[in-house]
ChimeraX commands (.cxc) that place a marker at each C-alpha (Angstrom):
marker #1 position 130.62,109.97,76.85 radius 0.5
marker #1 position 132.35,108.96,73.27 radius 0.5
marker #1 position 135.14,111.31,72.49 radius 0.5
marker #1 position 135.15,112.65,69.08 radius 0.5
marker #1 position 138.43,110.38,67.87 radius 0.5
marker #1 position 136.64,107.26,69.04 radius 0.5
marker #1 position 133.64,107.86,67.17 radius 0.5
marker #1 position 135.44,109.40,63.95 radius 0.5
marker #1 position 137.36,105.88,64.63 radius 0.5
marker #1 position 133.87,104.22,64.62 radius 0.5
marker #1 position 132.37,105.68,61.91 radius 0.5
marker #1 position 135.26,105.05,59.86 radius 0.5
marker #1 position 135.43,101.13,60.65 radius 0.5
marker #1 position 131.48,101.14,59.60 radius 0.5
marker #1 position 132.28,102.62,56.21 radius 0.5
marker #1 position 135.23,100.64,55.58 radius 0.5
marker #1 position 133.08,97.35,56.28 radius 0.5
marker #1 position 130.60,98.59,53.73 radius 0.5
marker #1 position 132.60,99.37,51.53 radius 0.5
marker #1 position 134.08,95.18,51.86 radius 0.5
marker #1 position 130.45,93.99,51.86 radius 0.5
marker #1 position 129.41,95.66,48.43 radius 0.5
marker #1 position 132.62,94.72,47.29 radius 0.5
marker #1 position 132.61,91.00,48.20 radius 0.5
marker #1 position 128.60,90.82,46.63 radius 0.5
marker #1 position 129.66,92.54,43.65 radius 0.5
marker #1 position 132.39,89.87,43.54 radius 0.5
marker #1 position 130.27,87.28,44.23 radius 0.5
marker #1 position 127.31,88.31,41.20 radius 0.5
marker #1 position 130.21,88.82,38.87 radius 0.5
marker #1 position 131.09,84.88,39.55 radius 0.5
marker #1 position 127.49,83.87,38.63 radius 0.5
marker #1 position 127.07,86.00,35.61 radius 0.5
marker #1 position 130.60,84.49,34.30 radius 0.5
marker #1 position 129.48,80.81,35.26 radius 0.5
marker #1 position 125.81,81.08,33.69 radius 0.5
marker #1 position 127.69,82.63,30.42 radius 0.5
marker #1 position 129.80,79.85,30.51 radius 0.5
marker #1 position 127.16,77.17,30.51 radius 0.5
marker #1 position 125.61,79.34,27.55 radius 0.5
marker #1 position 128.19,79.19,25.47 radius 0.5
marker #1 position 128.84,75.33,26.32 radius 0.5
marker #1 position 125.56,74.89,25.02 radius 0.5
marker #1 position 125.24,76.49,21.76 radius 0.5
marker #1 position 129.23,75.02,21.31 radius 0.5
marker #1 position 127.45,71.42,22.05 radius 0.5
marker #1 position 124.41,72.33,19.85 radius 0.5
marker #1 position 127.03,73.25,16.99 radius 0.5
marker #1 position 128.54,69.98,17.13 radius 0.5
marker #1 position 125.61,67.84,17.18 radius 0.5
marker #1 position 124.36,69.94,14.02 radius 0.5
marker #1 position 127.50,69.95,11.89 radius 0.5
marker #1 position 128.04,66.06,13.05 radius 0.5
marker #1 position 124.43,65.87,11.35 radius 0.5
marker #1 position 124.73,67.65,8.56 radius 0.5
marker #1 position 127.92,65.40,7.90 radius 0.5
marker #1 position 125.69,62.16,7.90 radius 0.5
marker link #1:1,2 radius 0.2
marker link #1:2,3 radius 0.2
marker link #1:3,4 radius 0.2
marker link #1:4,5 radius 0.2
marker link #1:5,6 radius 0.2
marker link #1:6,7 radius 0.2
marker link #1:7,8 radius 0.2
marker link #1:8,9 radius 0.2
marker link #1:9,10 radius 0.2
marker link #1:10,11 radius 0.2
marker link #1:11,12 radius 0.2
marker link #1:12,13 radius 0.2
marker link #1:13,14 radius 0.2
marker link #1:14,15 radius 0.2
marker link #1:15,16 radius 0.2
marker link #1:16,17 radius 0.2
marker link #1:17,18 radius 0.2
marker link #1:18,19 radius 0.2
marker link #1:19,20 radius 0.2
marker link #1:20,21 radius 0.2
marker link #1:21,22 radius 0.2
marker link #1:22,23 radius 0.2
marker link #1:23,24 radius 0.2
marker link #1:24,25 radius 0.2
marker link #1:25,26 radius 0.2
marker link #1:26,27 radius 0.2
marker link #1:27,28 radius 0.2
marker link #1:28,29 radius 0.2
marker link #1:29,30 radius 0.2
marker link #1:30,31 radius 0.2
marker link #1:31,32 radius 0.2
marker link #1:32,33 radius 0.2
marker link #1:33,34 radius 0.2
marker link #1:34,35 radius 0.2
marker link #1:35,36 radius 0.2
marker link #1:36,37 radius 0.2
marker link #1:37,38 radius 0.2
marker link #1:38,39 radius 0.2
marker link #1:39,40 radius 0.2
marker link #1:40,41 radius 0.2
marker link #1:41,42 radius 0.2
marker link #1:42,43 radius 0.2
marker link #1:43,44 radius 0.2
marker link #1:44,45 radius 0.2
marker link #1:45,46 radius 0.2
marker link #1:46,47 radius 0.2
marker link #1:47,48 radius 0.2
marker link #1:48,49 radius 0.2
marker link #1:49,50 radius 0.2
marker link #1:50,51 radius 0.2
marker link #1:51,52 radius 0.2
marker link #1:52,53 radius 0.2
marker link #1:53,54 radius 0.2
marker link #1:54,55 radius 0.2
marker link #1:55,56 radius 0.2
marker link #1:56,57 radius 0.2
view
């Protein structure tokens, strides 16, 4: 039978784990958003440019 530390100890390692999972995916989707925002704005700066260099023509 489990004493009641060990599984107090148990139940705390599961939580903490969670707790680094969510953490790291949150982490991870932050990344993405910031990257495809990035690319967005490199676009529409890239877009600018070609348009001004038009209009200058």
């Amino acid at each position: 039978m489990v004493s009641s530390k060990q599984r107090r100890r148990q139940l705390a390692r599961e939580r903490y784990l969670r707790q680094q999972q969510r953490r790291s995916e949150q982490l991870r989707r932050a990344r993405r958003r910031r990257l495809v925002l990035g690319v967005l704005v490199a676009a529409a700066i890239a877009i600018g440019v070609v348009v001004l260099v038009r209009g200058l023509w």
